[in-house]
Each structure stands twice: as C-alpha cells, then as structure tokens.
C-alpha positions in Angstrom: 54.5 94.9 159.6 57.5 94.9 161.3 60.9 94.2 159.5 64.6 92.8 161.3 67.5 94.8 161.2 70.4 94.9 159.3 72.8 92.5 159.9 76.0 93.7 158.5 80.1 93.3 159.9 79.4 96.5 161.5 75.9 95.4 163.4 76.6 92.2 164.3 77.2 91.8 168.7 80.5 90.0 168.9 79.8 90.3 173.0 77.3 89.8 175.2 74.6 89.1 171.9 72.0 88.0 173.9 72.1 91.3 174.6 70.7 92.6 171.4 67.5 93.3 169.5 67.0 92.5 166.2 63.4 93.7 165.6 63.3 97.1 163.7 60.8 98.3 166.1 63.1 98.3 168.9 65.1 100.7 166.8 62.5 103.1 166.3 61.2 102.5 170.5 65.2 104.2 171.4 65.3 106.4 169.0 61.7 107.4 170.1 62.4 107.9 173.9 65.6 109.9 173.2 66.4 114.1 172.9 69.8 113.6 171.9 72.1 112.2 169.9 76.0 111.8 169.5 76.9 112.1 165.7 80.1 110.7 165.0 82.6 112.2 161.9 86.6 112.0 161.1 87.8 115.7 160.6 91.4 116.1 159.6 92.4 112.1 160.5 91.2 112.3 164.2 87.7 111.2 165.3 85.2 113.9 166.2 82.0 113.6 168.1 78.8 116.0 168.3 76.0 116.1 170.6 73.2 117.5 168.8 69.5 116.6 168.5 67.9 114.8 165.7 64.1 113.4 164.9 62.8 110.4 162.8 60.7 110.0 159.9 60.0 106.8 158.9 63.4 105.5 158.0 65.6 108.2 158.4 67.1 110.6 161.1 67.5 114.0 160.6 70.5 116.2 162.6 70.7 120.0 161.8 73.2 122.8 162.6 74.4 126.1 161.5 75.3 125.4 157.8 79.0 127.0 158.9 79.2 124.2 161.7 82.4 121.7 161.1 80.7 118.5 162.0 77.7 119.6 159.2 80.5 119.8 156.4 82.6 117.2 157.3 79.6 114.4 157.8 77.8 115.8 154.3 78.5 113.1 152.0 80.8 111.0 154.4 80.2 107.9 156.3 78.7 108.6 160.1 78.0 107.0 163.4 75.2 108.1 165.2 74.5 106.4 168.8 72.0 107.2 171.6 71.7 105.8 174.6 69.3 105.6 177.8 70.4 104.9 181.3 67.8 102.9 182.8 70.2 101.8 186.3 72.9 101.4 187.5 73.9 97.4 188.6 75.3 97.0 191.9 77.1 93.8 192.6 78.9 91.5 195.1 82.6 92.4 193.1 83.5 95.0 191.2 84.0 92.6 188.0 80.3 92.1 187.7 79.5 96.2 188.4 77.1 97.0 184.9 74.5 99.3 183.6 70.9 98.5 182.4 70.6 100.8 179.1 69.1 100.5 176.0 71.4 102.3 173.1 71.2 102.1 169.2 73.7 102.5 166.5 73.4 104.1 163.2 76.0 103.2 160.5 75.5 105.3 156.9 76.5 108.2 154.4 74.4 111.1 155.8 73.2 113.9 152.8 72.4 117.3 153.0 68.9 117.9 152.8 68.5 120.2 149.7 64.6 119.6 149.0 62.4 122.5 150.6 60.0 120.5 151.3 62.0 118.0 153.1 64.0 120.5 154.8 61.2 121.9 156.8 59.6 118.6 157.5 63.4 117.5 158.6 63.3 120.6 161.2 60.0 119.8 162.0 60.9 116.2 163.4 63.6 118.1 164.9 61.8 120.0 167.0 58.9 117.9 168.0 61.5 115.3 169.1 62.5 118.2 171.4 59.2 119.4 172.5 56.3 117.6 171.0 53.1 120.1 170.6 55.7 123.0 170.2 56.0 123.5 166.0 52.6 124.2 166.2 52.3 127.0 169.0 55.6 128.7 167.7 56.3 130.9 164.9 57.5 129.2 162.3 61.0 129.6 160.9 62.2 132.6 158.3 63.5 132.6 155.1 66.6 133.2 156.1 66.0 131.3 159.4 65.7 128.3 157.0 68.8 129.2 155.0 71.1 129.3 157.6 70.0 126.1 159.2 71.8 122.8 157.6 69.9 119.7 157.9 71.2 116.3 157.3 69.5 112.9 156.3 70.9 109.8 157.6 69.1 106.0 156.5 68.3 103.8 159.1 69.0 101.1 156.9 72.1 100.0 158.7 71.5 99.6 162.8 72.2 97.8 165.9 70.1 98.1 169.2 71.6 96.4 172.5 70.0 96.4 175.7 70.9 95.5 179.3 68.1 94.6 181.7 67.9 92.6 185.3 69.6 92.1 188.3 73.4 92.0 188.8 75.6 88.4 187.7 77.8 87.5 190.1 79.6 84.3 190.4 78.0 81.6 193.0 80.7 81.5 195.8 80.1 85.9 195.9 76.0 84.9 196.7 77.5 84.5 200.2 79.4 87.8 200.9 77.7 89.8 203.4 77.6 92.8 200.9 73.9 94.6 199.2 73.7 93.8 195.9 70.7 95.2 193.4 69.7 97.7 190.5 69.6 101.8 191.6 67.1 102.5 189.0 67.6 105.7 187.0 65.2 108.0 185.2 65.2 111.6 183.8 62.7 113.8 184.5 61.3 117.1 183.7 60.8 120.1 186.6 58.6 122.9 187.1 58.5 125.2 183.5 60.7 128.1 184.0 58.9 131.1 182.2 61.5 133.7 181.0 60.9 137.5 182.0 58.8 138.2 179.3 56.2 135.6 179.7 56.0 135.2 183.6 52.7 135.8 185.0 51.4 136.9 181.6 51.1 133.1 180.0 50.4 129.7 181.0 52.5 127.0 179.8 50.4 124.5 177.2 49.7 121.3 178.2 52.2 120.0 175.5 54.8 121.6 178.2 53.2 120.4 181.3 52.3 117.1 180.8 55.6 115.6 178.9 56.8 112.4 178.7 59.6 111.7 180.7 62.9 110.9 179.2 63.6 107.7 178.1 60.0 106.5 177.9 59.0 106.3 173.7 56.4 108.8 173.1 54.9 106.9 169.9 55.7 104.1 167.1 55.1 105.2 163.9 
C-alpha cells in the first residue's frame, strides 16, 4: 500500500504547491525514470555538487564513487541533498513572465552512510548498475575483489522527500490571449541511438535485447 511523504520544514512547497505530489509512489515513478542524479555536500564552507548515478531499493538510494573521491568523504556521515529532474517541455508563452518548463524533479533531504555490509554493498552496486543499464549485471563479469574495494557506496533514506511537477499549457494573463504571437508546449524527450560496438566487439557480437530495446529516458521502467 502506498504511503504520503514526509512533510517536513524542508519538503513543504512554499510556491506554486499545487505543483507537488505527496503520494510516495510518485517519488519512486522519478526516481524510476532517471540515470542521474546531482548529490549535493558542503566541503570546506562552500556548497559542492556531484553528478553521479545512483539506484533504489525499497527506501533507500545508493550513490558510489572511488572511495578516494571528495564528495564520497565529505557526504559519509553528513547531511545531503540529492535532486533529479526530467525535462518533459519547454512552455512557450505570449510574455516572457509566463515562459516555464514542464518537469517532474524530486528532492532527497538525509545523512547518507557508507555502506560497510558485503552484502549490501554488492546489492548497492547492483541497483547501480541496472539503473544504468537494466539486463546488464547479468551479462557482465561481475566485479573483483579489489574492484569491490575500491568502489565506495553510499546509502541515503528516502525518508525525507519532496516531488514537484509541472504539466500543461502555458498561463498567460487574459488581455495577452489576444497578441498575435504562437504560444504552446515544445515537448522534450531523451532518447537512445543506434549501439555503438567498440573495436573489439564489432561484427563479432550482437548487442542483447536488454541494449536494443531500452526504455527511453524519463519514462519509469518499474514500481517496486
């Protein structure tokens, strides 16, 4: 069964709030659809912010990185801000004011703990990479010993979350409706090409179906 969000100082919309989704599904639907995340962290008194992939389980989200990486120390133990975001258009209107972007983004808010546990580790850099490329843990080698020792993994709850969507046609104000100027959505979408073999593999292998039949960006690939 479904449970709301958190609603905390932190999650709470002071703008636009029709604008957000408090249904915990939504959260995992973003989360879902996305490849990459932005993982927020103060080093040294100044803000810092990582691009880096992630996967869920359940209620948590999982970030990894070299275990010598900056954003890995600094974030171990310290409160984070993890966000992603999918552009789904951008809103054309009548004036410039009323300009916007439909999106659907989700923020994380929580202390985010190095994953000691083998056995949560791997399953950690599992969701990792399926979140990448779904179908691929399976049909490559798995990771070394030391493969696994040098790769830091990081749990963050989803205990603490916003979501906050944008959808529709532009707003403008009444007396615009009768400027003689287009006004609409220019729908956006991400898209995977044509697989790229490297030198080694070309005309040797076919690329699985897990590779040729993905999911485009932004659309969520599952719910659980």
């Amino acid at each position: 069964m479904s449970s709301p969000l958190s609603s905390t100082v932190r999650t709470t919309l002071k703008r636009n709030k029709e604008r957000g989704l408090t249904d915990r599904e939504e959260l995992y639907a973003v989360l879902d659809a996305g490849v990459i995340c932005h993982l927020g962290v103060v080093w040294d008194g100044a803000p810092m912010v990582v691009p880096t992939g992630y996967g869920r389980i359940g209620d948590t989200l999982y970030l990894h990185g070299s275990t010598g990486a900056r954003s890995l120390r600094v974030a171990t133990g310290s409160p984070v801000c993890v966000t992603v975001t999918h552009l789904d258009g951008i809103v054309l209107a009548r004036s410039i004011f009323h300009h916007s972007a439909n999106y659907r983004s989700a923020m994380i808010y929580g202390t985010a703990r190095v994953v000691d546990d083998p056995d949560e580790h791997l399953a950690g850099l599992r969701a990792l990479a399926e979140q990448l490329a779904p179908g691929q843990w399976d049909t490559a080698r798995p990771p070394t010993r030391k493969e696994l020792a040098a790769t830091g993994v990081l749990a963050v709850p989803l205990a603490e979350a916003s979501v906050k969507t944008r959808t529709g046609p532009p707003i403008d104000d009444l007396e615009d409706h009768a400027l003689p100027i287009w006004a609409g959505v220019l729908p956006a979408r991400m898209v995977w090409g044509e697989p790229e073999p490297d030198e080694e593999t070309a005309g040797r292998y076919t690329p699985p179906p897990h590779v040729t039949e993905r999911t485009p960006i932004g659309v969520t690939p599952r719910t659980t």
